[in-house]
Jmol script that loads the backbone (N, CA, C; Angstrom):
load data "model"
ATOM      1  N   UNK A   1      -6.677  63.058  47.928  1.00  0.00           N
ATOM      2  CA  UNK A   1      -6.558  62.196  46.782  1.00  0.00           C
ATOM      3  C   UNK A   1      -6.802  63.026  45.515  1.00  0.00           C
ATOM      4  N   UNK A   2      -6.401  62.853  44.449  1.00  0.00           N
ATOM      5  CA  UNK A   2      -6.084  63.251  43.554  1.00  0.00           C
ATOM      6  C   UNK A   2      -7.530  62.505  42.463  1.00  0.00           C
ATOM      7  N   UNK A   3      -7.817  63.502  41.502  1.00  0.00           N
ATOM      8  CA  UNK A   3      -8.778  62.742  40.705  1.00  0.00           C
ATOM      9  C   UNK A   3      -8.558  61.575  39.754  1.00  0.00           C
ATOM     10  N   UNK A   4      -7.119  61.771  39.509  1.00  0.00           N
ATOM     11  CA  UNK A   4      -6.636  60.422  38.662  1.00  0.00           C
ATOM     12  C   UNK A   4      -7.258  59.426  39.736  1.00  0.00           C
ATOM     13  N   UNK A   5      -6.549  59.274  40.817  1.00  0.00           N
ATOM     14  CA  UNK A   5      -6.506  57.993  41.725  1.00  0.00           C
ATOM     15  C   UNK A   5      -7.788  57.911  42.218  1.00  0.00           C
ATOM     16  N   UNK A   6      -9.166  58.886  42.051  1.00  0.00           N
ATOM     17  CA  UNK A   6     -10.210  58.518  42.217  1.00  0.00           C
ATOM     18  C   UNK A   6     -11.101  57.780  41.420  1.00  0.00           C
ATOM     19  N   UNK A   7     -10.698  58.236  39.999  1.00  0.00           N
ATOM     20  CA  UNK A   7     -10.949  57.129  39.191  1.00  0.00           C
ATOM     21  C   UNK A   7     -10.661  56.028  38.429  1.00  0.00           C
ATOM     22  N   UNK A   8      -9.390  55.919  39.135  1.00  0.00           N
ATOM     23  CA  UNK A   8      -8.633  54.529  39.311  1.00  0.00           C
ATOM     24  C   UNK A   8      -9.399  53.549  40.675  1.00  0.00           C
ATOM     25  N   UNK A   9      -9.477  54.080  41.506  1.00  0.00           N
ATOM     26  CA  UNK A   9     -10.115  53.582  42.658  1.00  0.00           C
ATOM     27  C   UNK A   9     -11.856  53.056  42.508  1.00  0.00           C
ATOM     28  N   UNK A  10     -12.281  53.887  41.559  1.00  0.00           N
ATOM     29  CA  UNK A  10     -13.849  54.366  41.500  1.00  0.00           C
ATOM     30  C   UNK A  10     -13.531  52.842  40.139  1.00  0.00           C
ATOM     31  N   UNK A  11     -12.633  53.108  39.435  1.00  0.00           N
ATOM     32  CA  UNK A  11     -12.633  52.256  38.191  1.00  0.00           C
ATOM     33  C   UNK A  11     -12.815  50.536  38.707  1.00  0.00           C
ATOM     34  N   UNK A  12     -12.071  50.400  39.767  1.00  0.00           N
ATOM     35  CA  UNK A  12     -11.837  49.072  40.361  1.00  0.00           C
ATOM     36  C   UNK A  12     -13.027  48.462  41.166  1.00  0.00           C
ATOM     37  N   UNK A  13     -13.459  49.401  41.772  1.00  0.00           N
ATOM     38  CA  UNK A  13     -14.703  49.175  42.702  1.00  0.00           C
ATOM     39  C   UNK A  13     -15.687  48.685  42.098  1.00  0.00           C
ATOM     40  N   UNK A  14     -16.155  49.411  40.801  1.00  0.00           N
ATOM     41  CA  UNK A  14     -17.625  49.210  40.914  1.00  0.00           C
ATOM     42  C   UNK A  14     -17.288  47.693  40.257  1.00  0.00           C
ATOM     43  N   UNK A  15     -16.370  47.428  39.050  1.00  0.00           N
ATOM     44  CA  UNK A  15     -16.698  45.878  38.769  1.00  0.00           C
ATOM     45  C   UNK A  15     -16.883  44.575  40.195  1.00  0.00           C
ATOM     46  N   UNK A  16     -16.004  45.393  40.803  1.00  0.00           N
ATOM     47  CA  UNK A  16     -16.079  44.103  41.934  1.00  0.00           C
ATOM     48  C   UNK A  16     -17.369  44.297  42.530  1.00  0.00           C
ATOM     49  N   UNK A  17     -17.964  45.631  43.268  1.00  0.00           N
ATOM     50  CA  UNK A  17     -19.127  45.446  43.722  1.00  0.00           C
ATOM     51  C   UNK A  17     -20.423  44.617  42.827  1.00  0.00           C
ATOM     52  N   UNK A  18     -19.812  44.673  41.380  1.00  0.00           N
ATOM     53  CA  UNK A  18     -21.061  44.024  40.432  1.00  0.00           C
ATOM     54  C   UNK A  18     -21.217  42.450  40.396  1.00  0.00           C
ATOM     55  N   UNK A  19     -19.696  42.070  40.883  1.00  0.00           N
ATOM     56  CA  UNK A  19     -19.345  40.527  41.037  1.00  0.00           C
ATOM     57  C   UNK A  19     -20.150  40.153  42.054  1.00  0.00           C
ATOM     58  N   UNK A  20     -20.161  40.732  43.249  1.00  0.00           N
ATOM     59  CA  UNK A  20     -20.975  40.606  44.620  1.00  0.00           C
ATOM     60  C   UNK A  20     -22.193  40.638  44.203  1.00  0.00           C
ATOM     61  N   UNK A  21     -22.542  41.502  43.729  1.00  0.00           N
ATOM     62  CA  UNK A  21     -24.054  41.724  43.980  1.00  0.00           C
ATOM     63  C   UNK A  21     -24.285  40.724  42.809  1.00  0.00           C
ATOM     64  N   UNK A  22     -23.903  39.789  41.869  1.00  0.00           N
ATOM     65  CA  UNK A  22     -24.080  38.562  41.464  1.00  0.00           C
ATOM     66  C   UNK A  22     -24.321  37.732  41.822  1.00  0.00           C
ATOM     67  N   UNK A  23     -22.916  37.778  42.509  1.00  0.00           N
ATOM     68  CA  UNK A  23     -22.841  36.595  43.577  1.00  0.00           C
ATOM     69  C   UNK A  23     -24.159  36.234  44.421  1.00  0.00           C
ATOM     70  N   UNK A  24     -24.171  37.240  44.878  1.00  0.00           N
ATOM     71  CA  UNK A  24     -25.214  37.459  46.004  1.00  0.00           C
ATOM     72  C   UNK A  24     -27.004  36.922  45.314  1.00  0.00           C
ATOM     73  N   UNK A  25     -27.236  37.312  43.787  1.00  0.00           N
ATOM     74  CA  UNK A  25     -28.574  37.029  43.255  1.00  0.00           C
ATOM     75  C   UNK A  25     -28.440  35.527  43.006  1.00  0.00           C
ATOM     76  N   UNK A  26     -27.288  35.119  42.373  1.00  0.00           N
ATOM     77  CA  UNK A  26     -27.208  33.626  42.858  1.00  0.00           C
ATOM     78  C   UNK A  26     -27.706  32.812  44.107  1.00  0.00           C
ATOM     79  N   UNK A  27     -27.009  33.408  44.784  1.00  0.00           N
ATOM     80  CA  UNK A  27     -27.508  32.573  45.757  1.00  0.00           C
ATOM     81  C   UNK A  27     -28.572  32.721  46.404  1.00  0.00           C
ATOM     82  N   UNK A  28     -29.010  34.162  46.502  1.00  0.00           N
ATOM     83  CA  UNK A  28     -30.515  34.428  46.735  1.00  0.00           C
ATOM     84  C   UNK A  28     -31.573  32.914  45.918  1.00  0.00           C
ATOM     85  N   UNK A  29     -31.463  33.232  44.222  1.00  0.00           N
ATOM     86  CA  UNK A  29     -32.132  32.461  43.596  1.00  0.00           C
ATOM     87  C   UNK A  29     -31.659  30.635  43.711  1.00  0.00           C
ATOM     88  N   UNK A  30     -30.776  30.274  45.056  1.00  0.00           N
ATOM     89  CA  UNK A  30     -30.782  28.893  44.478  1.00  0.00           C
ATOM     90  C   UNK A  30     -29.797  28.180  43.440  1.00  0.00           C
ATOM     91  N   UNK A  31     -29.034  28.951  42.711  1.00  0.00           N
ATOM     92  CA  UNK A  31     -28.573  28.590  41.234  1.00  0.00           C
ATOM     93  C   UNK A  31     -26.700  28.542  42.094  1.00  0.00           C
ATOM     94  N   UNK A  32     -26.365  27.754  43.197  1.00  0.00           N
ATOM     95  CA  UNK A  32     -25.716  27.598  43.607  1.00  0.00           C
ATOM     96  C   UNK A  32     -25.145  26.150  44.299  1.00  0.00           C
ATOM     97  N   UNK A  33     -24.373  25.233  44.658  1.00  0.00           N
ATOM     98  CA  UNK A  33     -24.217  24.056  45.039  1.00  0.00           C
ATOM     99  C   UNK A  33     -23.597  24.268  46.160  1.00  0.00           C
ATOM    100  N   UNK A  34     -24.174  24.044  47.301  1.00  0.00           N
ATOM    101  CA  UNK A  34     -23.938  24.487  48.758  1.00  0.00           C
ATOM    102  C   UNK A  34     -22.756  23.588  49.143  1.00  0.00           C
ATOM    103  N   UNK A  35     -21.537  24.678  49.947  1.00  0.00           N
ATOM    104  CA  UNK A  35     -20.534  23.660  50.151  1.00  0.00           C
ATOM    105  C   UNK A  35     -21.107  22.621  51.516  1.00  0.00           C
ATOM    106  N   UNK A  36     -20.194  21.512  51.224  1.00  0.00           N
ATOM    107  CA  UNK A  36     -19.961  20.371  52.743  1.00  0.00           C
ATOM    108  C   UNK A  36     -20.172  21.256  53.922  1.00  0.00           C
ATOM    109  N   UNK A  37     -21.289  20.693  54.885  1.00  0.00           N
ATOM    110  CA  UNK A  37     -20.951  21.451  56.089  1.00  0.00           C
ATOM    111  C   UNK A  37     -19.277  20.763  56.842  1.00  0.00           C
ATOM    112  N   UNK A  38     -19.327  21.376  57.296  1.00  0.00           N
ATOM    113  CA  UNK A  38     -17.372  21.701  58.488  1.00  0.00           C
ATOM    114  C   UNK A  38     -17.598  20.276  58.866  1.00  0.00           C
ATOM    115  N   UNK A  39     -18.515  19.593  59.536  1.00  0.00           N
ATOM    116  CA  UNK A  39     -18.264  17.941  60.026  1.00  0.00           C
ATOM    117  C   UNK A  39     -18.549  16.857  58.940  1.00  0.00           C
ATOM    118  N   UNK A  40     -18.913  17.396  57.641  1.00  0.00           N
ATOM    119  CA  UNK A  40     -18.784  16.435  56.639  1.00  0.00           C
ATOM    120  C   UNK A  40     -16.946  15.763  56.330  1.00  0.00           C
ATOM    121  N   UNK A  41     -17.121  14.616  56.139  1.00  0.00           N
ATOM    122  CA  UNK A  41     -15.972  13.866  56.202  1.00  0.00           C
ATOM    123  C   UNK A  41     -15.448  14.411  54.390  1.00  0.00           C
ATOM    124  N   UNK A  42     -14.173  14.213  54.269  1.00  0.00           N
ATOM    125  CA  UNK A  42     -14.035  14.596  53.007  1.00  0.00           C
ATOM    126  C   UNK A  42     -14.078  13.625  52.066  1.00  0.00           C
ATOM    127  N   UNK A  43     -14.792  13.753  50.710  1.00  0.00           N
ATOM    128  CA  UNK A  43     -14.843  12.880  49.678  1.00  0.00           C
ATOM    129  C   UNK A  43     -13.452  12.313  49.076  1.00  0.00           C
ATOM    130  N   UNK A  44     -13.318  11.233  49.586  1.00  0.00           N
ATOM    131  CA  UNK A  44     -12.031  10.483  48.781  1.00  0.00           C
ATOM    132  C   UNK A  44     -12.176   9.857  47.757  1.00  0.00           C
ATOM    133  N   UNK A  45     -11.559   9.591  46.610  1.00  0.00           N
ATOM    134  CA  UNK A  45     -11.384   8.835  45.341  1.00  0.00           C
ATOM    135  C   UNK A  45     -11.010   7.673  45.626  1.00  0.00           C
ATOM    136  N   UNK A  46     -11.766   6.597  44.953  1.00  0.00           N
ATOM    137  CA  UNK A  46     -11.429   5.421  45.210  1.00  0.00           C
ATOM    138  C   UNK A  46     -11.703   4.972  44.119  1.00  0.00           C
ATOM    139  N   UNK A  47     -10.611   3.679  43.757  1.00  0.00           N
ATOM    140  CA  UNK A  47     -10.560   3.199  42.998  1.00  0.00           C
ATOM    141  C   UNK A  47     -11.249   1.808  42.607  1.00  0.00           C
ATOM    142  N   UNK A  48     -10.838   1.244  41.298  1.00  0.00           N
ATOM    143  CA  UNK A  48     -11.473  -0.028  40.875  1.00  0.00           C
ATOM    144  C   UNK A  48     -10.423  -0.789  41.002  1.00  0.00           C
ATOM    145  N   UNK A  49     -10.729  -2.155  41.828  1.00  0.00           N
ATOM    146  CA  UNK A  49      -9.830  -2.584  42.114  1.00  0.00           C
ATOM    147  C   UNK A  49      -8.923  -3.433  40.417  1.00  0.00           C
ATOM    148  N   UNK A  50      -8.251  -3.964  39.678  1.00  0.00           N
ATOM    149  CA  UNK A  50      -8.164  -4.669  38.405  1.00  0.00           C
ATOM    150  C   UNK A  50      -8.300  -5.883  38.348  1.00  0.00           C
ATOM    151  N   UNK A  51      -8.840  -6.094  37.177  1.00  0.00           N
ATOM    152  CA  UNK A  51      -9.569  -7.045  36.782  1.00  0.00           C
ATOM    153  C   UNK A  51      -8.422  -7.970  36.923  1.00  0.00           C
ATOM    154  N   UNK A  52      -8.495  -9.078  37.371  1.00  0.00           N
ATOM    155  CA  UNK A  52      -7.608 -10.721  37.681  1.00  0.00           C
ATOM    156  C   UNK A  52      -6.946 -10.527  36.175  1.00  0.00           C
ATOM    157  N   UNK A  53      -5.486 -10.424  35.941  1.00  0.00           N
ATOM    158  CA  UNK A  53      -5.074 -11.322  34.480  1.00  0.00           C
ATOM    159  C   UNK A  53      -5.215 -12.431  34.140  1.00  0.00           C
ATOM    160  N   UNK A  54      -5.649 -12.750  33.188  1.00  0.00           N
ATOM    161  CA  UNK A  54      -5.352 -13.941  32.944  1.00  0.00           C
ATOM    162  C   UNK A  54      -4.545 -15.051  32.953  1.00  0.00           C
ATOM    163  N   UNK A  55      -4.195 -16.212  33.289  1.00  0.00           N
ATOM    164  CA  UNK A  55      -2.898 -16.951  33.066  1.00  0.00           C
ATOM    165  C   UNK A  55      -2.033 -16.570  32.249  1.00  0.00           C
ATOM    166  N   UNK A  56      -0.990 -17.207  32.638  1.00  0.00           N
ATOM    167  CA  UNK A  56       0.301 -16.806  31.625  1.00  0.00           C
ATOM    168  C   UNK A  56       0.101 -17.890  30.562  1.00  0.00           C
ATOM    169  N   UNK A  57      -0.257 -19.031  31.134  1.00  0.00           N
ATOM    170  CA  UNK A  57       0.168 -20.492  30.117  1.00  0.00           C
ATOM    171  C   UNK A  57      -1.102 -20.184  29.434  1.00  0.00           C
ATOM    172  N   UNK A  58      -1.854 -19.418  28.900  1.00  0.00           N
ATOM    173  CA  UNK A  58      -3.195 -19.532  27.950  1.00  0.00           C
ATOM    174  C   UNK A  58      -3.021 -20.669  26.681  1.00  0.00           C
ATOM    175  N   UNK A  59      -3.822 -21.171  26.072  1.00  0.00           N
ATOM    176  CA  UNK A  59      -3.913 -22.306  25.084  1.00  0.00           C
ATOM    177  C   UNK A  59      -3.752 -21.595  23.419  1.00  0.00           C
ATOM    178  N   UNK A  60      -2.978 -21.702  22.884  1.00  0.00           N
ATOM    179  CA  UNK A  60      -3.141 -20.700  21.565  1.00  0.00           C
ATOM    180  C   UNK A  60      -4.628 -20.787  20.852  1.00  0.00           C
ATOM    181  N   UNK A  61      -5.114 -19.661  20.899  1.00  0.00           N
ATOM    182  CA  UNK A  61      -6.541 -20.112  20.009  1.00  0.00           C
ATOM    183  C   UNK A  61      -6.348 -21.069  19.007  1.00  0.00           C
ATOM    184  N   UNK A  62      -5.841 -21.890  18.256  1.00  0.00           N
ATOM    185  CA  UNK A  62      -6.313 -22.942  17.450  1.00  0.00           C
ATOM    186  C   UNK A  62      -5.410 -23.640  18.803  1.00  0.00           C
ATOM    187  N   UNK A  63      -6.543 -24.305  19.128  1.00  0.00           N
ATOM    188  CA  UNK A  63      -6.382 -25.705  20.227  1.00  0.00           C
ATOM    189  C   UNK A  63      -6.374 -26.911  19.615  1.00  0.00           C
ATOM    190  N   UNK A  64      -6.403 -28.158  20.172  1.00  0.00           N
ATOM    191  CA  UNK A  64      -7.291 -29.488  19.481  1.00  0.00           C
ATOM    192  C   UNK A  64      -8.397 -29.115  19.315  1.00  0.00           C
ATOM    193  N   UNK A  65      -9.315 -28.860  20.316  1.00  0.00           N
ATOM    194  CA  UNK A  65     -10.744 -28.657  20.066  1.00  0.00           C
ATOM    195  C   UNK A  65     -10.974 -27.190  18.754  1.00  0.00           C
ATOM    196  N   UNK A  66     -10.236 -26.615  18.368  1.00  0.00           N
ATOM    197  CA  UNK A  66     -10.489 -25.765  17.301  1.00  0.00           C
ATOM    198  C   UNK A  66      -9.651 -26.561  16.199  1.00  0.00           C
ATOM    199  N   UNK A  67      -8.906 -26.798  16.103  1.00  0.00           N
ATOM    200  CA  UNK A  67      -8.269 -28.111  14.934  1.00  0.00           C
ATOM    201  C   UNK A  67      -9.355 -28.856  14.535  1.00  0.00           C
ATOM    202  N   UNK A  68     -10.636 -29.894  15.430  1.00  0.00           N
ATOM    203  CA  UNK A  68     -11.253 -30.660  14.884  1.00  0.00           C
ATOM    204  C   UNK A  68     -12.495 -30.237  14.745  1.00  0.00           C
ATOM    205  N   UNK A  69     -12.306 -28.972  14.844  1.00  0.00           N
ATOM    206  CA  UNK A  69     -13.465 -27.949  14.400  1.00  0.00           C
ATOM    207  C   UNK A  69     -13.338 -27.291  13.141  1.00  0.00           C
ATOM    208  N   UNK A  70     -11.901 -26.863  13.014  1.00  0.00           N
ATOM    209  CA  UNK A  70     -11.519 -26.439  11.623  1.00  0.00           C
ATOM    210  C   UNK A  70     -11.488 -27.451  10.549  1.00  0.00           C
ATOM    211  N   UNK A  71     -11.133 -28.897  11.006  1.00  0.00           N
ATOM    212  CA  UNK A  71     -11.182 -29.992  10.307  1.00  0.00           C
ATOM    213  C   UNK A  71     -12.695 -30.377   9.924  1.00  0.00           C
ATOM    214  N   UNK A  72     -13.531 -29.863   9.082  1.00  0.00           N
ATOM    215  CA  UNK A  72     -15.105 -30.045   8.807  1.00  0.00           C
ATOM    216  C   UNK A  72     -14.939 -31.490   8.244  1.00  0.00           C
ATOM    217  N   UNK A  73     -14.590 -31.710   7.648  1.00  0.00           N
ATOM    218  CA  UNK A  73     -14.445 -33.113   6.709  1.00  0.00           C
ATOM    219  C   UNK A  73     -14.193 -34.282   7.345  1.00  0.00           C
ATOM    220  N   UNK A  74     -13.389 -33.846   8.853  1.00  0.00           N
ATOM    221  CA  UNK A  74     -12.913 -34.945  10.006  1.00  0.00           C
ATOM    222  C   UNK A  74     -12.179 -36.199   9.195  1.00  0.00           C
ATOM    223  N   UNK A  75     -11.201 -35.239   8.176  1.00  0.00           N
ATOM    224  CA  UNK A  75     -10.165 -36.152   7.690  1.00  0.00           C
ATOM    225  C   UNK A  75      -8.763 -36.187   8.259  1.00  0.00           C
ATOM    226  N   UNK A  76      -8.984 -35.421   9.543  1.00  0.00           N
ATOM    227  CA  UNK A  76      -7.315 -35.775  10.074  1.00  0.00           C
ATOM    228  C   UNK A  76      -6.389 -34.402   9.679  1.00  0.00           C
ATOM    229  N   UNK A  77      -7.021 -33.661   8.719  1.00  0.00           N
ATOM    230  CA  UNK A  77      -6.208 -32.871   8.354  1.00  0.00           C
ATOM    231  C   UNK A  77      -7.101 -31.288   7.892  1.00  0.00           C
ATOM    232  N   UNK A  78      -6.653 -30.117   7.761  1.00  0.00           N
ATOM    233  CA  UNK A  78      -6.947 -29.025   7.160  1.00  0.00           C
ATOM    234  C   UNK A  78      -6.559 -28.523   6.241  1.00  0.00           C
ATOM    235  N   UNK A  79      -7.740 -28.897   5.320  1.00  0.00           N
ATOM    236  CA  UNK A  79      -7.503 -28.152   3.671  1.00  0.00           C
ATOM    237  C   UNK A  79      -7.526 -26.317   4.015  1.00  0.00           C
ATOM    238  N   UNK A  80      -6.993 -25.978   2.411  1.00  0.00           N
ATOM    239  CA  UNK A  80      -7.442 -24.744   2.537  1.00  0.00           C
ATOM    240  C   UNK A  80      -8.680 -24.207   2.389  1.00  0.00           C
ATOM    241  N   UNK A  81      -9.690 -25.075   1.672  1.00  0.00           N
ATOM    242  CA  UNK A  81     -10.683 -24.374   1.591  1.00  0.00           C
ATOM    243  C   UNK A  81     -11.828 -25.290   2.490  1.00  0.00           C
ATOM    244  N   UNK A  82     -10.946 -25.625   4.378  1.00  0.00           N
ATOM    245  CA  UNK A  82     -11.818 -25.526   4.828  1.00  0.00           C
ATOM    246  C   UNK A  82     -12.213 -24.350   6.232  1.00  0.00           C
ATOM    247  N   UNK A  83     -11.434 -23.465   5.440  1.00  0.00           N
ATOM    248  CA  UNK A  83     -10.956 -22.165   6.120  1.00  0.00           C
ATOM    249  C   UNK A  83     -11.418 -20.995   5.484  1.00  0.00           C
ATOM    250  N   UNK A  84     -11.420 -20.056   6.627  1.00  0.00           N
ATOM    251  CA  UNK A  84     -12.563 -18.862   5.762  1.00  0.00           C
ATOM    252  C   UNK A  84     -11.322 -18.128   5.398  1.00  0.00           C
ATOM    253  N   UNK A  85     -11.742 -17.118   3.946  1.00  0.00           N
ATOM    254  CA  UNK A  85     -11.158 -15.958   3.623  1.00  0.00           C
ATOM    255  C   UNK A  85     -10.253 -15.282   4.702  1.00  0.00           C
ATOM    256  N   UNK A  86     -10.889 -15.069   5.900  1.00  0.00           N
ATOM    257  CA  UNK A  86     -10.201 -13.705   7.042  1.00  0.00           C
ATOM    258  C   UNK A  86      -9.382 -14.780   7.990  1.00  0.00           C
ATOM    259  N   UNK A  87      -9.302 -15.695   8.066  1.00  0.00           N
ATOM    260  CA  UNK A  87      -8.778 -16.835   8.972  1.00  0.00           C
ATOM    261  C   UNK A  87      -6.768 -16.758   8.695  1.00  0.00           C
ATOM    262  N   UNK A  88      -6.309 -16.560   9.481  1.00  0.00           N
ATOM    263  CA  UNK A  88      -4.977 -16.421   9.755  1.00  0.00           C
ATOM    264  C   UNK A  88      -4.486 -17.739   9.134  1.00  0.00           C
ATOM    265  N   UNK A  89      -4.796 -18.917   9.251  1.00  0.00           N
ATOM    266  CA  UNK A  89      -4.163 -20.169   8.724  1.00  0.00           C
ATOM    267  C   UNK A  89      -4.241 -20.354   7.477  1.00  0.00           C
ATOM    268  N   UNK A  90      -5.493 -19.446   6.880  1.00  0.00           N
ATOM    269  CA  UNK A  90      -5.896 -19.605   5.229  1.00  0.00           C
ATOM    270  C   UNK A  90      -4.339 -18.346   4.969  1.00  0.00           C
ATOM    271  N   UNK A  91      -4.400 -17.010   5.944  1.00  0.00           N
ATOM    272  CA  UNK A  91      -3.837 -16.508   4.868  1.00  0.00           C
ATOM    273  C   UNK A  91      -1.708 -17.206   5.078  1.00  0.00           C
ATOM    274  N   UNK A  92      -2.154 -17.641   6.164  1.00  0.00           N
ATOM    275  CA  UNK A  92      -0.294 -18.223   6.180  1.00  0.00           C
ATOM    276  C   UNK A  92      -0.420 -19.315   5.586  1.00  0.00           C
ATOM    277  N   UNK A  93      -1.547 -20.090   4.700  1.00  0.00           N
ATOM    278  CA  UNK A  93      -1.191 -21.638   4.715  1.00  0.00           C
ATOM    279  C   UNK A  93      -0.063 -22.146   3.985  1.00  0.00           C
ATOM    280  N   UNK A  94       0.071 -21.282   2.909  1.00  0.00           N
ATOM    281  CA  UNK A  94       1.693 -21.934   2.353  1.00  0.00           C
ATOM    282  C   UNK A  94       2.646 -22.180   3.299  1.00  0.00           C
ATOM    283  N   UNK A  95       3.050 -21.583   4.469  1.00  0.00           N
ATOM    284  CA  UNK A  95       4.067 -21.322   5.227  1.00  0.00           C
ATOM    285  C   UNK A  95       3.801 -22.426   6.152  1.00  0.00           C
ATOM    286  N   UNK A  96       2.818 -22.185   6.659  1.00  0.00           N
ATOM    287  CA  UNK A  96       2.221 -23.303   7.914  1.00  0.00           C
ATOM    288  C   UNK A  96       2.261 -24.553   7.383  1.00  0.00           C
ATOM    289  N   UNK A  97       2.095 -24.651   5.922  1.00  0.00           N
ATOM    290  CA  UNK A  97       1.979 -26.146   5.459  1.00  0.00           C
ATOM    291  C   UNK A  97       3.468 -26.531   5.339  1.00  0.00           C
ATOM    292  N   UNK A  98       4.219 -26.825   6.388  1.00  0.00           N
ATOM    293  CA  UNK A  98       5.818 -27.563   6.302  1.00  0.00           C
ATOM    294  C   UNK A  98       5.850 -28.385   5.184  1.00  0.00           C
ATOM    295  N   UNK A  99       5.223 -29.373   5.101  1.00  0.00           N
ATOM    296  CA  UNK A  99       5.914 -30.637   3.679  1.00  0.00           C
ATOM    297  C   UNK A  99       5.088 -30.163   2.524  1.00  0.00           C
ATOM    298  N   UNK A 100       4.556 -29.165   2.752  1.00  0.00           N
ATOM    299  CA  UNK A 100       3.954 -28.995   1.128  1.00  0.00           C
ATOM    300  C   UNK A 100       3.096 -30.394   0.673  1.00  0.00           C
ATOM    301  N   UNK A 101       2.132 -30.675   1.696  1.00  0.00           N
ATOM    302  CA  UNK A 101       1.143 -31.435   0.630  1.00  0.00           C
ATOM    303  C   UNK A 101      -0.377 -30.978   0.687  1.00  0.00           C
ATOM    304  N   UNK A 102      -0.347 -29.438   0.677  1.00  0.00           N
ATOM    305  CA  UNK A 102      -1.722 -29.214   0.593  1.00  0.00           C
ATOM    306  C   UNK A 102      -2.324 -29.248   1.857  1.00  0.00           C
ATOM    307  N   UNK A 103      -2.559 -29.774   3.184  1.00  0.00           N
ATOM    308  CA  UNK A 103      -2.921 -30.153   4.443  1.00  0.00           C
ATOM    309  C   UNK A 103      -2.419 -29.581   5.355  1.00  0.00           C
ATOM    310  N   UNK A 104      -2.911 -29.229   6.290  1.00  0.00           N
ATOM    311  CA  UNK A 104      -2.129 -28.663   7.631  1.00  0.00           C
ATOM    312  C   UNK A 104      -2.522 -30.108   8.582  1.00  0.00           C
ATOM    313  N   UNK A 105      -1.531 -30.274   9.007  1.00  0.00           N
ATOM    314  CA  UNK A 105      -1.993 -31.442  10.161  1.00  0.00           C
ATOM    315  C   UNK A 105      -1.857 -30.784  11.150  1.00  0.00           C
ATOM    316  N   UNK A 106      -2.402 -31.332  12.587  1.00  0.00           N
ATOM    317  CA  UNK A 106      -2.396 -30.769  13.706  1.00  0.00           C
ATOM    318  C   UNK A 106      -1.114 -30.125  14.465  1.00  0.00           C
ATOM    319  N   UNK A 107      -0.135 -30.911  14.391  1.00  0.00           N
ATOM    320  CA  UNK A 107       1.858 -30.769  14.218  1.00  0.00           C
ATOM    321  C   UNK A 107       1.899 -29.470  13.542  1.00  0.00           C
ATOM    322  N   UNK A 108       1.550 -29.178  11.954  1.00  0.00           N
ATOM    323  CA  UNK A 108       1.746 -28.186  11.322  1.00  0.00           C
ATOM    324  C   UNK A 108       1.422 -26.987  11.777  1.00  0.00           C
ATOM    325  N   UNK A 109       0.024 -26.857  12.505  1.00  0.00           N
ATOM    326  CA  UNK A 109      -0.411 -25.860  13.209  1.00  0.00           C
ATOM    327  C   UNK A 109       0.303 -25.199  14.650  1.00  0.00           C
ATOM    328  N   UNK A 110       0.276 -26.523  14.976  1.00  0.00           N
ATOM    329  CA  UNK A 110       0.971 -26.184  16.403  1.00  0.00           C
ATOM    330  C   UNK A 110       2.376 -25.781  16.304  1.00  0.00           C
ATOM    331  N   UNK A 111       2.937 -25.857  15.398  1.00  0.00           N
ATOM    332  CA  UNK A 111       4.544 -25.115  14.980  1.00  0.00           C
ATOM    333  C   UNK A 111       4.801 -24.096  14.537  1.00  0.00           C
ATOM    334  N   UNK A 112       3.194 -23.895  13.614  1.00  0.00           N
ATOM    335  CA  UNK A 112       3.644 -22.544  13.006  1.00  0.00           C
ATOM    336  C   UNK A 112       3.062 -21.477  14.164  1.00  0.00           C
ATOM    337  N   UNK A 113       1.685 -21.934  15.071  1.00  0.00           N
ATOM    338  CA  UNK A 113       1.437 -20.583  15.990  1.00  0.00           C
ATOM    339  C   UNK A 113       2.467 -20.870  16.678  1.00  0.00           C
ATOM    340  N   UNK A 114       3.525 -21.610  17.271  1.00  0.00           N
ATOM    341  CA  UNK A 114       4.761 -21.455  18.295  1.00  0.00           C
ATOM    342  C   UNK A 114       5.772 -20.562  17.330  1.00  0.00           C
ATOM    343  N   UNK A 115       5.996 -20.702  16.032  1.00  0.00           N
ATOM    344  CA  UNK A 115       6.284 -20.168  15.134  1.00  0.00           C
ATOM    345  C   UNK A 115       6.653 -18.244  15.429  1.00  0.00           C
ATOM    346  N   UNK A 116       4.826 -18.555  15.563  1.00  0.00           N
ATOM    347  CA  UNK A 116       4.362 -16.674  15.396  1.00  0.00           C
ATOM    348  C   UNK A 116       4.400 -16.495  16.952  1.00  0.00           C
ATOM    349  N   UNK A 117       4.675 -16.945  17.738  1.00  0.00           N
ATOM    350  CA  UNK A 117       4.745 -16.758  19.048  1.00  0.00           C
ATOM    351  C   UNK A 117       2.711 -16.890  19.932  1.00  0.00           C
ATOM    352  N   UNK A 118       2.139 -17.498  19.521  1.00  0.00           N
ATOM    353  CA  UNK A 118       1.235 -17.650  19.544  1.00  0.00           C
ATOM    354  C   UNK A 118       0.668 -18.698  20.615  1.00  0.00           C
TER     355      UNK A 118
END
end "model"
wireframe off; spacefill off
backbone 0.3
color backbone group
């Protein structure tokens, strides 16, 4: 052998012997996670099964029972200001209010969320 190829050879060796003898203080010290012994069964992934959907026919959030909830005054009808600032019906009420008299009646509501697909 030639001295090039000895210290090509000599060059390759010692990093790997340094990997080993790493290797090796590792596991001496513990600082290692011991594989499955050979009759351990293998760890499979399993899943979550999903959560039930919900119905298809759901009730549009403003129901009756939220109509005569939104209705505070229990006059039959919904003003605008018996609706909050962030409330979807305050901010459509021109639109939602079909005859233009100020009021959403229960009809009015229920047309305009079929309206919005709601």
């Amino acid at each position: 052998m030639n001295r090039t190829m000895q210290t090509l050879l000599l060059a390759l060796t010692i990093p790997a012997m340094a990997m080993l003898a790493a290797c090796d203080r590792e596991a001496a010290e513990g600082d290692y996670e011991a594989a499955p012994a050979a009759d351990t069964p293998p760890i499979v992934a399993t899943t979550r099964p999903e959560a039930p959907m919900p119905p298809e026919a759901t009730e549009p959030e403003t129901d009756a029972l939220a109509f005569t909830e939104m209705d505070t005054n229990q006059d039959g009808g919904i003003a605008m200001d018996e609706l909050s600032d962030d409330d979807m019906l305050h901010q459509h009420f021109s639109v939602a209010d079909a005859d233009g008299d100020g009021m959403l009646s229960e009809a009015e509501v229920d047309q305009h969320l079929a309206d919005m697909g709601m």
